[in-house]
N, C-alpha and C positions, 0 to 999 in steps of 0.2 A: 654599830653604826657605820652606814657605809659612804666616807667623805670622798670617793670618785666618784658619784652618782651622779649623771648627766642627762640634765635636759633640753631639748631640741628647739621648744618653743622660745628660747631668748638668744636665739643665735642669732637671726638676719638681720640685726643691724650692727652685733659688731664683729670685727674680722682679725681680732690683735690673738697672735698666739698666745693660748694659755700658758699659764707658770704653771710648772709639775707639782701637785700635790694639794695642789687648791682644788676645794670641790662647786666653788662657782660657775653660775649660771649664764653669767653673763659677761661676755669679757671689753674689756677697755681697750680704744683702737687708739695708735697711736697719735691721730690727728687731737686726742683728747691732750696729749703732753704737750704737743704743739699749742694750743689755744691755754693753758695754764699758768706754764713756762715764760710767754707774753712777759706779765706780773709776776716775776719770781717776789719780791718782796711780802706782796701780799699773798703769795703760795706761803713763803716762810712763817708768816705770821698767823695762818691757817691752823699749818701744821703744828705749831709751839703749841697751841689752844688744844689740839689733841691731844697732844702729848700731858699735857698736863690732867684733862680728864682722863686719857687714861689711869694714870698713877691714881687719882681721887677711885674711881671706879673699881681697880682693884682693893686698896682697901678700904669700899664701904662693903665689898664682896666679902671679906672676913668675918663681921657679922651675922651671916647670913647662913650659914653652915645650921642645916635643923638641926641637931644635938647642940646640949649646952658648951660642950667642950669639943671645938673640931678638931679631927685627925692633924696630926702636925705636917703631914705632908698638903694638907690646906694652904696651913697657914705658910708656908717654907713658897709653895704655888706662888698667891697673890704677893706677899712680901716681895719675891723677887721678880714676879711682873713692876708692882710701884716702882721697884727702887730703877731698873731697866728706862720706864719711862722717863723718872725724873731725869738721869741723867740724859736723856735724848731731847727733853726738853731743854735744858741747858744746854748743849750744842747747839740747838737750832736759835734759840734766843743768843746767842755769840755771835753767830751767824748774821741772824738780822742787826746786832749793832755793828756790826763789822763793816756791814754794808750800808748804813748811815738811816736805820727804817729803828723802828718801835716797834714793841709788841704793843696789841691794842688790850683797853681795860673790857669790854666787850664781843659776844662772839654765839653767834648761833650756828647750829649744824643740824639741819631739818632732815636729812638722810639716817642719823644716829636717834634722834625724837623717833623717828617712823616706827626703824626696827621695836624701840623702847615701846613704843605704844602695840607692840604683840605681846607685853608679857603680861600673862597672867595674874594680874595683881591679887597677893592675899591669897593663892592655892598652893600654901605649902611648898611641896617639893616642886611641884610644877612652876611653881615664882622661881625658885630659883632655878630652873633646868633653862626656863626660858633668858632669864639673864645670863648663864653661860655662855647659852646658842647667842645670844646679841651682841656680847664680847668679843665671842671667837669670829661672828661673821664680820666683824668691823677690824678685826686682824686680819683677816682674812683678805679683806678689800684693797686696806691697806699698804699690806704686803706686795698684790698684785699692782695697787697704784706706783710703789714704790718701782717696781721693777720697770711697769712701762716710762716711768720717767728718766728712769739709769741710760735705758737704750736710748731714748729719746733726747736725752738733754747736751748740748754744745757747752755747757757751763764747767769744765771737769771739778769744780771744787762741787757744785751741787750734785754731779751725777755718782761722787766719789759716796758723798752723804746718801743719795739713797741705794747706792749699793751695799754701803754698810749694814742701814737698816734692814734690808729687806729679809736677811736670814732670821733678826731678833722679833721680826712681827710674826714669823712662819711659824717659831718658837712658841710665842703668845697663842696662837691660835691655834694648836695643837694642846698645850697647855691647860685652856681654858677645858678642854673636853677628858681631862684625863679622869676629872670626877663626876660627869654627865652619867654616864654607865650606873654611879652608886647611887640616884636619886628614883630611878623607875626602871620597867622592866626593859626588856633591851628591845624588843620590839614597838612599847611604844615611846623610846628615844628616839626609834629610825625613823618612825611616822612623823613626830613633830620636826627631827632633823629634816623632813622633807618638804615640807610645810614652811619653812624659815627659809630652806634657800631658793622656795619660789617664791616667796615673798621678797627676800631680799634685791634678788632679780629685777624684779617688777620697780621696787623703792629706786634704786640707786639708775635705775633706764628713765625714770621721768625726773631727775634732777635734773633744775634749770642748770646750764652752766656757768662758768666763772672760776676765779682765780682761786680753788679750795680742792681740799683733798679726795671729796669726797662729791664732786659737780659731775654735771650732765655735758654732754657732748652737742656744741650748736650743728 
């Protein structure tokens, strides 16, 4: 699988340097930190919402291993993705009571639904190959949101926080693909790996914007 693969057609609207090692399509200009940042509280309470499906996400992904007994370097995988988030989530929920907000009981992310509505539901290996590639793309983005916020932000306790972050998403999303290879042959890993991240492109270029991790650029 070849995660430098670059495509042309989702360049001309944004202009923000790419992060090294990300194989996105699409990159986040900095005026997107500036329009987010606005709302840090309701950025923070965005981001706790993720964090915590993360942690859920990786382990329903346990599961999910087609043999009855998965490989323990599976289980070793997802285990310490969860435990990574959880604690990331507790940071950021400190965060927001620190700074006098609530996390909300409520919370949708139409950009994480999208990718989810490409996986193949019920085809075996291909269910789960497609749920990796979802995981790892939403690391992926992540990661890259995190970074353009670091540069971008005046705030130095939040740009401290996603500087932090941004190595442990790059982790996760590499991560996520170390067992993609043992579900199908290796060529058609690359084809669907190509297929997702013009997909993903497409999804996260026509989010509305607003104060969320994972919004569109006004």
């Amino acid at each position: 699988m070849d995660d430098h693969q670059q495509s042309s057609q989702f360049d001309g609207e944004c202009n923000a340097t790419p992060t090294p090692d990300l194989p996105l399509r699409w990159w986040t200009p900095a005026r997107w930190a500036e329009q987010v940042l606005a709302k840090p509280l309701e950025l923070l309470n965005d981001h706790a919402h993720l964090e915590k499906k993360a942690a859920r996400n990786a382990l329903e992904l346990l599961d999910r291993w087609p043999d009855p007994v998965p490989p323990p370097k599976w289980v070793q995988t997802m285990t310490a993705i969860a435990k990574d988030e959880i604690e990331h989530l507790a940071l950021v929920t400190r965060l927001i009571h620190e700074r006098g907000g609530k996390m909300t009981k409520h919370h949708r992310n139409d950009y994480a639904a999208a990718l989810r509505g490409l996986v193949r539901l019920g085809q075996g290996n291909c269910d789960l190959l497609d749920r990796l590639m979802v995981s790892a793309l939403i690391e992926a983005r992540s990661c890259e949101r995190f970074a353009v916020l670091a540069e971008n932000c005046a705030d130095e306790e939040l740009a401290k926080l996603y500087r932090g972050l941004w190595a442990s998403e790059a982790g996760h999303y590499r991560a996520f693909f170390e067992h993609a290879d043992d579900l199908l042959p290796a060529a058609e890993v690359a084809h669907r790996w190509d297929e997702m991240l013009d997909a993903e492109a497409r999804i996260i270029a026509a989010q509305p914007p607003g104060p969320t991790m994972h919004s569109g650029v006004s």
